[in-house]
Residue frames relative to the residue before (quaternion, step in Angstrom):
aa qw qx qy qz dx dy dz
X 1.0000 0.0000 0.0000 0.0000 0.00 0.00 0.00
X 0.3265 0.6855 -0.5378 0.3665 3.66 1.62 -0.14
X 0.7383 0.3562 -0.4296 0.3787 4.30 0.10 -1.06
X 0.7155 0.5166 -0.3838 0.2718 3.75 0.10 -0.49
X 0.5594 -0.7361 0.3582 0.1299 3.33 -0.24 0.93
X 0.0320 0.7761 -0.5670 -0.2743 3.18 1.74 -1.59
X 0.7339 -0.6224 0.1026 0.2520 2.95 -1.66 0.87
X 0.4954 -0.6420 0.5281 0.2520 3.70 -1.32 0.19
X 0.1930 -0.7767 0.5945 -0.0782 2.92 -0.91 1.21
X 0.0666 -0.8090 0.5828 0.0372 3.46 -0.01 1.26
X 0.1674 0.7900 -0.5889 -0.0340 3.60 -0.80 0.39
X 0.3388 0.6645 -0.4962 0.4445 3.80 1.38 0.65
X 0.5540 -0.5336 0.5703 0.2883 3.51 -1.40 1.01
X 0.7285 0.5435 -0.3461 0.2328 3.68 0.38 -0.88
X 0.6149 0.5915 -0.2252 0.4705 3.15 1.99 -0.86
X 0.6390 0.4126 -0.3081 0.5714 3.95 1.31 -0.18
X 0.6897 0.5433 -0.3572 0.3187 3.44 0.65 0.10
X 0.5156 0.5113 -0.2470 0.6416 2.67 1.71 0.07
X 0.5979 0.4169 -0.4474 0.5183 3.62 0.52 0.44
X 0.4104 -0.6363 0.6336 0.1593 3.74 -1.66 1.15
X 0.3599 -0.6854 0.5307 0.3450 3.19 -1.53 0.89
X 0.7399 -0.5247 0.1854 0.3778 3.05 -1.57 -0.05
X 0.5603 -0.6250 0.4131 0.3531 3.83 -0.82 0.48
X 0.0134 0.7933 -0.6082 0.0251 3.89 -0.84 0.79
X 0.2145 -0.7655 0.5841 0.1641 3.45 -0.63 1.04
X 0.8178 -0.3330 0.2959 0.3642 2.81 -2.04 1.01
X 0.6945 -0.3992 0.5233 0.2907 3.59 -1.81 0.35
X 0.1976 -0.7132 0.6382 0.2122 3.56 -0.92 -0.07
X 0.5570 -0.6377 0.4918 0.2031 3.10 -0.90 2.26
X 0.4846 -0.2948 0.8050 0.1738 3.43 -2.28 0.96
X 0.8555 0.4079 -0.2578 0.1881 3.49 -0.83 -1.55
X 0.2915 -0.8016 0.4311 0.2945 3.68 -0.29 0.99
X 0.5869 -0.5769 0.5427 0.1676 2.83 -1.60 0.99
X 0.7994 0.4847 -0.0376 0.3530 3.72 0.42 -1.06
X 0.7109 -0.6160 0.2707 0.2049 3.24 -0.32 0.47
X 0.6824 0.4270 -0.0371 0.5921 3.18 1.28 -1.33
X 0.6207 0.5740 -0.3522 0.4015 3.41 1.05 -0.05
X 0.6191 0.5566 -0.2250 0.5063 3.01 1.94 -0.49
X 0.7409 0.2474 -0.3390 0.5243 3.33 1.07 -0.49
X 0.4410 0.5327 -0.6141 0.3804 3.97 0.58 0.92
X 0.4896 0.5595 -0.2883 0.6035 3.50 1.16 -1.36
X 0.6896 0.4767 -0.3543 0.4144 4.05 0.03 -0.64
X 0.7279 0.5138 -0.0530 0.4510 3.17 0.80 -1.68
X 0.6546 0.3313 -0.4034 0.5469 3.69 0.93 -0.78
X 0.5690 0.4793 -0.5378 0.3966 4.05 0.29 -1.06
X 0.7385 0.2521 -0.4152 0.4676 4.16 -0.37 -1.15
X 0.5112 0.4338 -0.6131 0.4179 4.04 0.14 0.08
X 0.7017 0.5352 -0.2714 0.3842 3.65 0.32 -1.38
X 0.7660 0.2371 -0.2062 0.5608 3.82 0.80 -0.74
X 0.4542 0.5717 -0.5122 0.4522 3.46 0.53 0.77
X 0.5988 0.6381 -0.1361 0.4645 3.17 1.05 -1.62
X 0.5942 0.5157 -0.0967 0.6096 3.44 1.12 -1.60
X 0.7433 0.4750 -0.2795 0.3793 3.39 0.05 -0.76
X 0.7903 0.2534 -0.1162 0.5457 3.59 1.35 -1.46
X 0.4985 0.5176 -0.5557 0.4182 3.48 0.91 1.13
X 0.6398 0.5591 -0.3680 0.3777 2.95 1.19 -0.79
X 0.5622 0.4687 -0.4344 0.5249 3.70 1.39 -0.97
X 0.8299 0.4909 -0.2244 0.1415 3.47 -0.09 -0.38
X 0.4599 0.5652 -0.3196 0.6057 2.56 2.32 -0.12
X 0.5013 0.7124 -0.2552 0.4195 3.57 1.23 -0.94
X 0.7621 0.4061 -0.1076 0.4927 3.61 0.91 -1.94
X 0.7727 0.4401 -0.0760 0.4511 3.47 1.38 -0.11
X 0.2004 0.8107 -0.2973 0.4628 2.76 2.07 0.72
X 0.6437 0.4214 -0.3225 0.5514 3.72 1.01 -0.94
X 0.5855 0.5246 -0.4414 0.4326 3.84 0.81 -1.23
X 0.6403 0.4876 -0.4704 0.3620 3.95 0.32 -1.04
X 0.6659 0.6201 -0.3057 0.2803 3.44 0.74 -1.59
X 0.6482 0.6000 -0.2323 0.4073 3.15 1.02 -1.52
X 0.8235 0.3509 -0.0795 0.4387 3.27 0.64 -0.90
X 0.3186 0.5849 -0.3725 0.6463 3.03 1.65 0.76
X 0.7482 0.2257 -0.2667 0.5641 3.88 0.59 -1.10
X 0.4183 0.5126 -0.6292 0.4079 3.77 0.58 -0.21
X 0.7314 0.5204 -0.3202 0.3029 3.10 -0.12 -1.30
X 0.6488 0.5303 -0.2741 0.4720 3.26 0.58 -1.14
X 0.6059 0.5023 -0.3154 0.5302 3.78 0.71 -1.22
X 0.7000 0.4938 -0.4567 0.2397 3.66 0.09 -1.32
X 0.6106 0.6895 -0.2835 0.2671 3.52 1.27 -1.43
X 0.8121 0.2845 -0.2708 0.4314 3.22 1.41 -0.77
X 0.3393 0.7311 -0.5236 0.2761 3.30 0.98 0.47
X 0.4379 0.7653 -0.3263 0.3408 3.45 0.88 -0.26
X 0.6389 0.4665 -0.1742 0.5864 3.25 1.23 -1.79
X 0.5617 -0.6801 0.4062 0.2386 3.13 -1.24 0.89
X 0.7097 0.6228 -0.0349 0.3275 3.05 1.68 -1.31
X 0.5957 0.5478 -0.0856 0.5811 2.69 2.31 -1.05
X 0.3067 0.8060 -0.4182 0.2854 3.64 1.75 -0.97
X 0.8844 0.2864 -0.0927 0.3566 3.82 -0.14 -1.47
X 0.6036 0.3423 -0.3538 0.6271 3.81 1.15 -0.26
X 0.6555 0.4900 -0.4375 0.3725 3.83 0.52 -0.25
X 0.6399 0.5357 -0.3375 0.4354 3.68 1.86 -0.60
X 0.5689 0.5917 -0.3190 0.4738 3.30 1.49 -0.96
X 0.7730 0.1997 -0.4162 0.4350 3.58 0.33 -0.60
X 0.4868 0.4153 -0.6943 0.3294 4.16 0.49 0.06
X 0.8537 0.1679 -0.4496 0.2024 3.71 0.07 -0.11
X 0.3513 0.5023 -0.6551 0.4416 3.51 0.71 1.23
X 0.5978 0.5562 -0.3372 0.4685 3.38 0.57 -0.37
X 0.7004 0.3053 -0.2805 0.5811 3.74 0.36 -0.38
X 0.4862 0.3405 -0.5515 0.5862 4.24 1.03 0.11
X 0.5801 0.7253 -0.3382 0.1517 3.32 -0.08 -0.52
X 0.7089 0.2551 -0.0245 0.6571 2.87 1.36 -1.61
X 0.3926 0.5593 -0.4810 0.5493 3.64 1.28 0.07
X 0.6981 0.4048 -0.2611 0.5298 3.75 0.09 -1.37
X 0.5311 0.5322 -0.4901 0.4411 4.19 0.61 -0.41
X 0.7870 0.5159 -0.1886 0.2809 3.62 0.13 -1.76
X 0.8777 0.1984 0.1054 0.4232 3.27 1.13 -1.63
X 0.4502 -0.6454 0.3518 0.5070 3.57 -0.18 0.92
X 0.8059 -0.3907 0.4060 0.1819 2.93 -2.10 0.98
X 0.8447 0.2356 -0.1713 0.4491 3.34 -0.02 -0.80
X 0.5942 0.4721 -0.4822 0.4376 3.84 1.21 0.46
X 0.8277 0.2574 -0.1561 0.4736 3.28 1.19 -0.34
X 0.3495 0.7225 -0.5093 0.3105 3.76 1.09 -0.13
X 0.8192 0.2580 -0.1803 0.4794 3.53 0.24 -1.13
X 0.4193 0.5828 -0.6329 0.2899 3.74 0.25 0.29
X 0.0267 -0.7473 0.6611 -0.0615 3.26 -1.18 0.97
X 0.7838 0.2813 0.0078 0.5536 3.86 -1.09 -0.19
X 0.8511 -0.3890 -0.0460 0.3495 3.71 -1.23 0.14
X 0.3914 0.7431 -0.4027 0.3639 2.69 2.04 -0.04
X 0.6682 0.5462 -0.2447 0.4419 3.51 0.78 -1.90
X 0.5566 0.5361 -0.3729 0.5136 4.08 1.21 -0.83
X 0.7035 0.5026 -0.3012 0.4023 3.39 0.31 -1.06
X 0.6731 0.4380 -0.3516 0.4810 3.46 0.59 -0.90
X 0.7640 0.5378 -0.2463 0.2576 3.39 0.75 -0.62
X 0.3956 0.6448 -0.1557 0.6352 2.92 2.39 -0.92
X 0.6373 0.5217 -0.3331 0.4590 3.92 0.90 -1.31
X 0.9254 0.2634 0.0667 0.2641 3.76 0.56 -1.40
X 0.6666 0.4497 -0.1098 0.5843 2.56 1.87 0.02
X 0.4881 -0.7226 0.2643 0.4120 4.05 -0.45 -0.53
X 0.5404 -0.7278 0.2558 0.3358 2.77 -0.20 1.70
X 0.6154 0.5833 -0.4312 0.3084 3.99 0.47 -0.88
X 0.6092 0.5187 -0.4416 0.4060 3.92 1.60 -1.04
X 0.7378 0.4149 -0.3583 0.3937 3.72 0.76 -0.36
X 0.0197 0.9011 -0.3806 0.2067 3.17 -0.10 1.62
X 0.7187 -0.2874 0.2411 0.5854 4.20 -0.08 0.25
X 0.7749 0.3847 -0.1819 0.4674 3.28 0.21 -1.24
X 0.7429 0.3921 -0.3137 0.4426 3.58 0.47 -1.37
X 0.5113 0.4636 -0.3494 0.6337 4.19 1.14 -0.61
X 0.6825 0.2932 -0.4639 0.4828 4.36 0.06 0.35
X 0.7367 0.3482 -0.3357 0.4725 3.59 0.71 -0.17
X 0.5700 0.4884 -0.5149 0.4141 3.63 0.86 0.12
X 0.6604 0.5144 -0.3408 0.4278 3.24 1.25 -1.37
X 0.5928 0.6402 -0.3179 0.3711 3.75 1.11 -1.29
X 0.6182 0.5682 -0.3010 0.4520 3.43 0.69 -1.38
X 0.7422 0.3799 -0.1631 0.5275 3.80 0.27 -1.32
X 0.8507 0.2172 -0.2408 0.4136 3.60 0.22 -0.16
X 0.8560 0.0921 -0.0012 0.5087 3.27 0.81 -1.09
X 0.3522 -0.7410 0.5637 0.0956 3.49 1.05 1.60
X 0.7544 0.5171 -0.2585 0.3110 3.90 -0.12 -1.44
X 0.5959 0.6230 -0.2476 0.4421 3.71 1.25 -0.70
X 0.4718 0.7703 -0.3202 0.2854 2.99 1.37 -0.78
X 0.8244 0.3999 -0.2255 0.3309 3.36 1.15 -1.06
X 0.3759 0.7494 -0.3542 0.4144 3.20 2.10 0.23
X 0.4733 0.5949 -0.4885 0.4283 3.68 1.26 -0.56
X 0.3881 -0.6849 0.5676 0.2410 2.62 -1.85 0.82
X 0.8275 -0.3569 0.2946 0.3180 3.17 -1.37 -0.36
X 0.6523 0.4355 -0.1652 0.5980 2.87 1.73 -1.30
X 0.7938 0.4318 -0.2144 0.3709 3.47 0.70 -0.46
X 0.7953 0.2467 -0.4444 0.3305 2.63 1.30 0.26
X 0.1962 0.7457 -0.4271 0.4722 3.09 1.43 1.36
X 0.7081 0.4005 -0.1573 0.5598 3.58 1.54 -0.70
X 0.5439 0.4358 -0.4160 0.5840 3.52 1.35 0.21
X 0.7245 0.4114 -0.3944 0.3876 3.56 0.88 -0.27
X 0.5620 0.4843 -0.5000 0.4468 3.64 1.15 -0.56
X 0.6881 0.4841 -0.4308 0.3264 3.94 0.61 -0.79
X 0.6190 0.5226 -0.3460 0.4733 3.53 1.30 -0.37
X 0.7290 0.3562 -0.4029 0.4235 3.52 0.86 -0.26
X 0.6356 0.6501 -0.2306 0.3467 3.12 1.48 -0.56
X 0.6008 0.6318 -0.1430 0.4684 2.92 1.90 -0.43
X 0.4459 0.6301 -0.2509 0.5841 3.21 2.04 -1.27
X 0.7812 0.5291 -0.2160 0.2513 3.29 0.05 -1.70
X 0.8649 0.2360 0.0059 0.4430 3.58 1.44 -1.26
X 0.2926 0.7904 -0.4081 0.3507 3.04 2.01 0.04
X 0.2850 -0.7731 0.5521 0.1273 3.83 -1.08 0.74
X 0.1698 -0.8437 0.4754 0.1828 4.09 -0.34 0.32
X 0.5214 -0.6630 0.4904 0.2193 3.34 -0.42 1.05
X 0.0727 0.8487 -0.5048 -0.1403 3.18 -1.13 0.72
């Protein structure tokens, strides 16, 4: 047991100064190295501002549809009143030329009247919103303004859902 020293106990400053700290490599770069990283990164931005580009047109081209349905709304509240019942039907259907005359040049659709003006609506829209009731107030409105006050309550609560419902889902030719 004379060769073994047994252990060593350094406790001198000189004997740690002489040890290295540990070694840490560099960060790993974000920034691509490689070509092809540049044209995904290329390729997703013009996807992304295309995208960007046609919501914005389309929020834009659908600007009348919000309005409209804003005044539906507004109209529907007074249908309630008994008194209000027949100028609140007359303007949902000035209100549905309106946004008809918004979507589609003027002169394809200004003059439709009668089964024509149904049809077009029946053509571009969903066919279930033109229903009994909502086809007596288009026809009522254009011919026999005065009838107007014969609507019921309920119906003419169902000439407005088909008019908003119609606003809401209607499709525009292009």
């Amino acid at each position: 047991m004379s060769g073994d020293p047994g252990p060593v106990h350094v406790t001198s400053p000189d004997a740690l100064s002489g040890l290295a700290d540990i070694a840490v490599p560099e960060p790993v770069s974000w920034f691509p190295h490689t070509w092809g990283w540049w044209v995904i990164a290329g390729i997703l931005l013009a996807a992304a501002s295309v995208l960007a580009i046609r919501w914005a047109r389309r929020y834009l081209a659908n600007r009348y549809r919000r309005e409209a349905l804003q005044q539906c709304a507004a109209l529907q509240a007074s249908l309630d009143r008994e008194d209000a019942r027949a100028d609140a039907l007359a303007e949902l259907a000035v209100l549905l030329k309106r946004t008809v005359l918004s979507a589609w040049p003027r002169p394809e659709v200004a003059a439709l009247s009668g089964p024509a003006w149904i049809a077009f609506l029946r053509r571009h829209g969903p066919r279930a919103s033109i229903d009994e009731p909502m086809e007596r107030l288009l026809h009522d409105t254009e011919y026999r303004p005065g009838s107007l006050a014969s609507f019921s309550r309920q119906d003419a609560h169902a000439c407005a859902r088909a008019v908003r419902n119609w606003i809401g889902s209607h499709r525009v030719s292009t």
